[in-house]
DOLUM-645035 format. One record per residue (C-alpha): y negated, x, z negated. Coordinates in nm, 3 decimals. Layout:
N
ATOM         y         x         z
ATOM         Y         X         Z
...
This chain:
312
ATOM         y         x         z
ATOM    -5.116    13.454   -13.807
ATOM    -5.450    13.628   -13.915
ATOM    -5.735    13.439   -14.055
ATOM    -6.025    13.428   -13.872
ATOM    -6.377    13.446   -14.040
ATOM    -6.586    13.454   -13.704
ATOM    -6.863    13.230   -13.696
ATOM    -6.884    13.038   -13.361
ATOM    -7.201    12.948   -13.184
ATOM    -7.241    12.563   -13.296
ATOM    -7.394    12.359   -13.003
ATOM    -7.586    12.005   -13.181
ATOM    -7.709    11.731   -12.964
ATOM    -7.459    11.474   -12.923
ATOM    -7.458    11.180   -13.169
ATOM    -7.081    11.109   -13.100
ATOM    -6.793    11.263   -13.054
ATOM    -6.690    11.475   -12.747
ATOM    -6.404    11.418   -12.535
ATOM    -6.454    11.642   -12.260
ATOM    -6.613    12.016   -12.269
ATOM    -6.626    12.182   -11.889
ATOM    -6.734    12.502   -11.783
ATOM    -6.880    12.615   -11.440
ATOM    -6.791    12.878   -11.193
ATOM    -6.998    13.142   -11.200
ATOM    -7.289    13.170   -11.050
ATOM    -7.615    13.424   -10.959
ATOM    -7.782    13.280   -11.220
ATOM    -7.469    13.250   -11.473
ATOM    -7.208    12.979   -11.596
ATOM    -7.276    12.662   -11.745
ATOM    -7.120    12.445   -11.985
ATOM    -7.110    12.068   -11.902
ATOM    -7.034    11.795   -12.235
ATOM    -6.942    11.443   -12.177
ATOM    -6.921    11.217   -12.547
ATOM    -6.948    10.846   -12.637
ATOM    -7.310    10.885   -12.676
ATOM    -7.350    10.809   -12.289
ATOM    -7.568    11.110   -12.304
ATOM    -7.388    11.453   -12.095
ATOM    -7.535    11.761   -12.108
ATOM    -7.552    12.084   -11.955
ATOM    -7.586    12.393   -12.172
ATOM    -7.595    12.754   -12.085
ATOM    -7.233    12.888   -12.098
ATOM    -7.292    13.230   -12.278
ATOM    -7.518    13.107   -12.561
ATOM    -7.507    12.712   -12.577
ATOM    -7.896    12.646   -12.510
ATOM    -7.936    12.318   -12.426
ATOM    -8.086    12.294   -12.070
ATOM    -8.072    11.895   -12.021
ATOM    -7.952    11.546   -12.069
ATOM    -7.841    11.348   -11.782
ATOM    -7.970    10.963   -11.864
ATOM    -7.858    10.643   -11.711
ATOM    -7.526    10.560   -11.826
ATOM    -7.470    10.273   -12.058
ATOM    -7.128    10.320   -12.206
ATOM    -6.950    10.634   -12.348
ATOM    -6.935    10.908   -12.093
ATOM    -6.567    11.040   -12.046
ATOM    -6.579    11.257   -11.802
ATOM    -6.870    11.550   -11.695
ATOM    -6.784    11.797   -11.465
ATOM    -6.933    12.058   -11.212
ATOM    -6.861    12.147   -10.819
ATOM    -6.830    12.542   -10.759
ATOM    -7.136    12.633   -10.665
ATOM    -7.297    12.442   -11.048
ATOM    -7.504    12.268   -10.837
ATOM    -7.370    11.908   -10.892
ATOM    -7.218    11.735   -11.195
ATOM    -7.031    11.472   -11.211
ATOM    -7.016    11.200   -11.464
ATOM    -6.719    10.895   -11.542
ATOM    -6.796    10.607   -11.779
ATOM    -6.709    10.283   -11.974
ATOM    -7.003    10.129   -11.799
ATOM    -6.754    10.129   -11.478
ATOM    -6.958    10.381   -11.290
ATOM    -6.899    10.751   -11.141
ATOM    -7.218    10.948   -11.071
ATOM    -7.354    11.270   -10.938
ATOM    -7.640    11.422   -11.056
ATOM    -7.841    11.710   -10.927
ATOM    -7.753    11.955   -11.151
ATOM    -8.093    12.200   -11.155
ATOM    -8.339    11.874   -11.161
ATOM    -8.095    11.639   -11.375
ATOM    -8.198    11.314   -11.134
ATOM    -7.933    11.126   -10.982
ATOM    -7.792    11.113   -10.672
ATOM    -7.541    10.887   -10.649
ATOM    -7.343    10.578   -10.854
ATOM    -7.028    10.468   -10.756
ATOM    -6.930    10.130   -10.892
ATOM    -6.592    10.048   -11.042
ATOM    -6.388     9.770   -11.155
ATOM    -6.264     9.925   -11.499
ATOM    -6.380    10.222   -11.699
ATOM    -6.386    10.579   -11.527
ATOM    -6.192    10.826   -11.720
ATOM    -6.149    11.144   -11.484
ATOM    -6.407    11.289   -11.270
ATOM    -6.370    11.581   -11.062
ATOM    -6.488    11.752   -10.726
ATOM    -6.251    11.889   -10.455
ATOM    -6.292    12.280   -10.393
ATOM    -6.470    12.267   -10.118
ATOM    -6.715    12.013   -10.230
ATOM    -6.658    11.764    -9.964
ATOM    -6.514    11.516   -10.248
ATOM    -6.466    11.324   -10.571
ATOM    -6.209    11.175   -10.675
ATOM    -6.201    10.961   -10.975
ATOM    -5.938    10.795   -11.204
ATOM    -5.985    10.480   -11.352
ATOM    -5.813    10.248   -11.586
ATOM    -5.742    10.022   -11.293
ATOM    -5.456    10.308   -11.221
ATOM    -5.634    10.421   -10.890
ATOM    -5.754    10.711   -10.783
ATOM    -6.037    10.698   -10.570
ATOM    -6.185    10.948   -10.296
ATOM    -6.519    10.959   -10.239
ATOM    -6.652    11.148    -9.938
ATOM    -7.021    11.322   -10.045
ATOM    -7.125    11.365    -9.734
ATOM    -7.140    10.955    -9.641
ATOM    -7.152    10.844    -9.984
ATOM    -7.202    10.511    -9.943
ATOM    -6.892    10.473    -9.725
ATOM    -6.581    10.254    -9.890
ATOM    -6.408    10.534   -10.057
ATOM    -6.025    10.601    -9.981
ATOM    -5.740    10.502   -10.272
ATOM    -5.398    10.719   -10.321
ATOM    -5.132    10.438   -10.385
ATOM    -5.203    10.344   -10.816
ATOM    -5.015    10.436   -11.060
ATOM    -4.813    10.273   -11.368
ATOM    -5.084    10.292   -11.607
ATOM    -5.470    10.397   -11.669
ATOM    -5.545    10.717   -11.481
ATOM    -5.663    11.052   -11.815
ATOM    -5.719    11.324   -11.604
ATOM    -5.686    11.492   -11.281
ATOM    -5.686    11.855   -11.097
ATOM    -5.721    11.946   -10.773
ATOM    -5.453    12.224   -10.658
ATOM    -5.357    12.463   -10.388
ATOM    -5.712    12.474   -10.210
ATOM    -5.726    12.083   -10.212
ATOM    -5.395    12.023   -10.061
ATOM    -5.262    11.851   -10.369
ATOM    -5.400    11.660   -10.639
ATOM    -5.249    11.608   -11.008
ATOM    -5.260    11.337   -11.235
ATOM    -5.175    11.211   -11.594
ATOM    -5.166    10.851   -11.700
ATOM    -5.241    10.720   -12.042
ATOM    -4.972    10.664   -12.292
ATOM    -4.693    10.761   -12.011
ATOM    -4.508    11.109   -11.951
ATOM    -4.494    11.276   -11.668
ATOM    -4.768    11.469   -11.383
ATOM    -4.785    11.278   -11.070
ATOM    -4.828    11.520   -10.794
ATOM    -4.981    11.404   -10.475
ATOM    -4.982    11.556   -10.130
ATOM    -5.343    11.505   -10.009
ATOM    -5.237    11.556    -9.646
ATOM    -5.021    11.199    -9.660
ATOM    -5.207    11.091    -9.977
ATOM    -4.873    10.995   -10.086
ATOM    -4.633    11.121   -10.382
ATOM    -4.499    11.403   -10.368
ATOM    -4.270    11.512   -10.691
ATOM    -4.355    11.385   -11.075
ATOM    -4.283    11.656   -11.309
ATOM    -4.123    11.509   -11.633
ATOM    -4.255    11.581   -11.952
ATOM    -4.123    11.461   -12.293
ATOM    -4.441    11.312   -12.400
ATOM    -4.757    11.200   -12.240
ATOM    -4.985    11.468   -12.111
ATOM    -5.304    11.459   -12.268
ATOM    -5.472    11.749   -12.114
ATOM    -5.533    11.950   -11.755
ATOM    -5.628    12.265   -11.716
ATOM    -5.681    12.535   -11.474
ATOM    -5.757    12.840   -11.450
ATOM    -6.121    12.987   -11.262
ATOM    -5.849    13.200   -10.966
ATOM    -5.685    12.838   -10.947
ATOM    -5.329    12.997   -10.958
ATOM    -5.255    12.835   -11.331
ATOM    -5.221    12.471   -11.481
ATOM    -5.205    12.433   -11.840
ATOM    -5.076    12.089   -12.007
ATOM    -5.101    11.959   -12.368
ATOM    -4.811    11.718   -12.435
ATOM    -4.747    11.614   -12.845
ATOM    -4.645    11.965   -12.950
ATOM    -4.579    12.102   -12.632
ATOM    -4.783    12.348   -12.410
ATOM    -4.686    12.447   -12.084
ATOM    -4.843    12.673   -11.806
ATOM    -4.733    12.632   -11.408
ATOM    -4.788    12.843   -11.105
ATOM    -5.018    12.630   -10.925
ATOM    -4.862    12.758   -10.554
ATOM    -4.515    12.619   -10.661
ATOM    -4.601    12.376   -10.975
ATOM    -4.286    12.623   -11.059
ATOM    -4.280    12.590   -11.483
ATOM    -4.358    12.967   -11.607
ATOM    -4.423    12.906   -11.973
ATOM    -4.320    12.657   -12.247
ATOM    -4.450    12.687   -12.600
ATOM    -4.333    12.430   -12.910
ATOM    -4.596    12.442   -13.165
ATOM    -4.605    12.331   -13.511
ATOM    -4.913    12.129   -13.460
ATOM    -4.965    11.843   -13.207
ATOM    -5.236    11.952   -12.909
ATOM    -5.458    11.717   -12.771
ATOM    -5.607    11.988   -12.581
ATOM    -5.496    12.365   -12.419
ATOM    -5.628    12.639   -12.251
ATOM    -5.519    12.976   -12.077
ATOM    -5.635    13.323   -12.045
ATOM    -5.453    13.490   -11.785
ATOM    -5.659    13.824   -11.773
ATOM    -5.653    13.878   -12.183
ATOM    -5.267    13.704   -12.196
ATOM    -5.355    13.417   -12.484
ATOM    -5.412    13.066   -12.488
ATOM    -5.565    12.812   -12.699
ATOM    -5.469    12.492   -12.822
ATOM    -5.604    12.225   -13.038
ATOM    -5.610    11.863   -13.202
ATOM    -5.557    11.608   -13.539
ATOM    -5.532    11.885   -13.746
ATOM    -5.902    12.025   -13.667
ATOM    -5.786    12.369   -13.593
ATOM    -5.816    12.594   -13.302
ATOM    -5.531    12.838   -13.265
ATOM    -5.514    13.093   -13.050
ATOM    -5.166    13.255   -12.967
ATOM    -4.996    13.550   -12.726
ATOM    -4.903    13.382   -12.416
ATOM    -4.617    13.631   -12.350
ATOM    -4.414    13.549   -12.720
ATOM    -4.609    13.255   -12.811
ATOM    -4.690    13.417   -13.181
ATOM    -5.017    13.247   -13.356
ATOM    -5.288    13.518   -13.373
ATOM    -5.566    13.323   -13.498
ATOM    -5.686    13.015   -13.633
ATOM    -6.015    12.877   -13.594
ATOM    -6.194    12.664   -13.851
ATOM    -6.473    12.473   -13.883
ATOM    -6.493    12.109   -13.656
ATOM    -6.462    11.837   -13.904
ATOM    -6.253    11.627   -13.733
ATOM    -6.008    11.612   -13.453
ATOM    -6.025    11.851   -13.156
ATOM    -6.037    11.664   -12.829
ATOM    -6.154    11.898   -12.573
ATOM    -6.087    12.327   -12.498
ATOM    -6.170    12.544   -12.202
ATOM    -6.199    12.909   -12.229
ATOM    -6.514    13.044   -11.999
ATOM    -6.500    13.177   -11.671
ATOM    -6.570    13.501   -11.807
ATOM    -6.258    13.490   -12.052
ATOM    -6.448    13.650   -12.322
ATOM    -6.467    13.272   -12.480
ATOM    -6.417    12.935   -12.537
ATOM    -6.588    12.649   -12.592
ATOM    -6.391    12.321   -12.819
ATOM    -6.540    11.968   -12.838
ATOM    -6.438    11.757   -13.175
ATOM    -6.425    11.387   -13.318
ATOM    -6.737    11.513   -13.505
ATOM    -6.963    11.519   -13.189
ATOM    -7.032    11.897   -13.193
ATOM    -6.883    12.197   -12.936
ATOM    -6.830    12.522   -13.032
ATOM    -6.827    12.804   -12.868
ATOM    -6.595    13.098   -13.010
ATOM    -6.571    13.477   -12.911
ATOM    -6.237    13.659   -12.889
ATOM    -6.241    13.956   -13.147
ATOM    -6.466    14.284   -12.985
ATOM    -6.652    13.999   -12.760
ATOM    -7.036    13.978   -12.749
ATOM    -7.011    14.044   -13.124
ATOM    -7.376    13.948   -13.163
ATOM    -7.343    13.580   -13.122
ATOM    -7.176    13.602   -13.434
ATOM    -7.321    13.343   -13.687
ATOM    -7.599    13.180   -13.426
ATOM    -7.634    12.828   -13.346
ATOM    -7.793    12.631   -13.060
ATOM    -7.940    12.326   -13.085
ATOM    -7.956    12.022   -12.821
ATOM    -8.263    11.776   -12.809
């Protein structure tokens, strides 16, 4: 392990914690960074430097879930005020609010932007078609407990999903909308992520990290670490990956022999939330004490170094 003494870009603004950082695709006019926290405020930054560019206002519960479609022109949001929304992403008005019977912990768009699905503590998973919005949405048959997160896969022909407190990845087949295979894990699965080319899935489990061929959900990599990991991400192009959690650290390790290379200090409380950039020169970490960070691997943009960008 070598100590790190980088200085990440520190991104204020939200007066609670966060429990969900998200990064767009990018774009003409660059990548984003969407935040959800239990302020009820998310916000959409500038993905290189962490300028704030806007609040989205309405919600009136903690915000679980923010996330954008490809194209960074939509974001979604999922609440504890039993709503879903979509928000115009360049004007920051809303578009659309989808009511639910239980908080809405996962949000996220389909790849080719045609739909959201949600997952809600009422262990459904809902579909929502954008183009008639304010048609019933469909429901894939619920699960055992509260729906934590979700991922489309394999150009929208599946759809994964982790419940809370239970182990294992449900993996549906959105062409019956049924079931298809649960993967076991040993613990429950507190994080999804995958990569920007959509061919890997990373999970956090307890002290477990694990990266899958999205084309096969075929098991590639399995890493025991030393700390648990509420959160994980992957860098195929540079070969690392990051993981984080209670212990307030960000490590970042060799995904080929799963040696520590790094740790990151400075959140003050628990890491909830990691996604390296679309450009894989960064990443950005969310923490219990309501600020996200955004940290450059060693020889990248070395003149962020030490800055700080403030929300309003």
């Amino acid at each position: 392990m070598t100590a790190n003494k980088k200085v990440p870009v520190v991104c204020h603004g939200h007066s609670r914690p966060i429990v969900e950082v998200n990064y767009s695709n990018l774009t003409p006019d660059g990548y984003f960074l969407a935040s959800a926290s239990k302020d009820g405020m998310p916000m959409l930054r500038h993905g290189e430097t962490g300028d704030w560019y806007g609040s989205f206002q309405g919600h009136k519960g903690a915000v679980w879930s923010c996330v954008m479609n490809e194209p960074a022109l939509l974001c979604a949001t999922g609440s504890a005020d039993f709503t879903a929304r979509v928000w115009d992403a360049c004007s920051g008005l809303q578009m659309h609010e989808f009511s639910h019977p239980h908080i809405v912990r996962s949000t996220n768009f389909s790849k080719n932007n045609n739909m959201l699905a949600t997952g809600c503590h009422d262990k459904l998973i809902r579909l929502y078609d954008l183009a008639a919005p304010e048609a019933a949405p469909q429901t894939l048959p619920p699960g055992e407990a509260a729906v934590r997160s979700m991922a489309w896969l394999q150009d929208d022909k599946a759809l994964v999903c982790v419940a809370n407190d239970k182990p294992g990845i449900q993996v549906f087949d959105m062409r019956t909308r049924q079931v298809a295979q649960t993967i076991p894990t040993n613990a429950p699965v507190t994080s999804i992520d995958v990569t920007f080319d959509g061919q890997y899935m990373t999970t956090a489990e307890g002290k477990t990290v694990r990266i899958f061929e999205t084309s096969t959900l075929k098991q590639v990599k399995e890493y025991t670490l030393e700390h648990v990991a509420e959160a994980a991400s992957f860098c195929p192009t540079k070969k690392k990956f990051v993981a984080g959690g209670g212990d307030m650290w960000i490590h970042l390790y060799d995904s080929e022999s799963g040696k520590e290379l790094e740790v990151n200090k400075g959140h003050h409380g628990p890491v909830h939330t990691l996604r390296f950039a679309p450009t894989y020169d960064s990443y950005a970490s969310g923490s219990e004490d309501g600020t996200i960070r955004i940290w450059y691997l060693d020889g990248e943009l070395d003149s962020f170094e030490g800055s700080k960008a403030n929300g309003a």
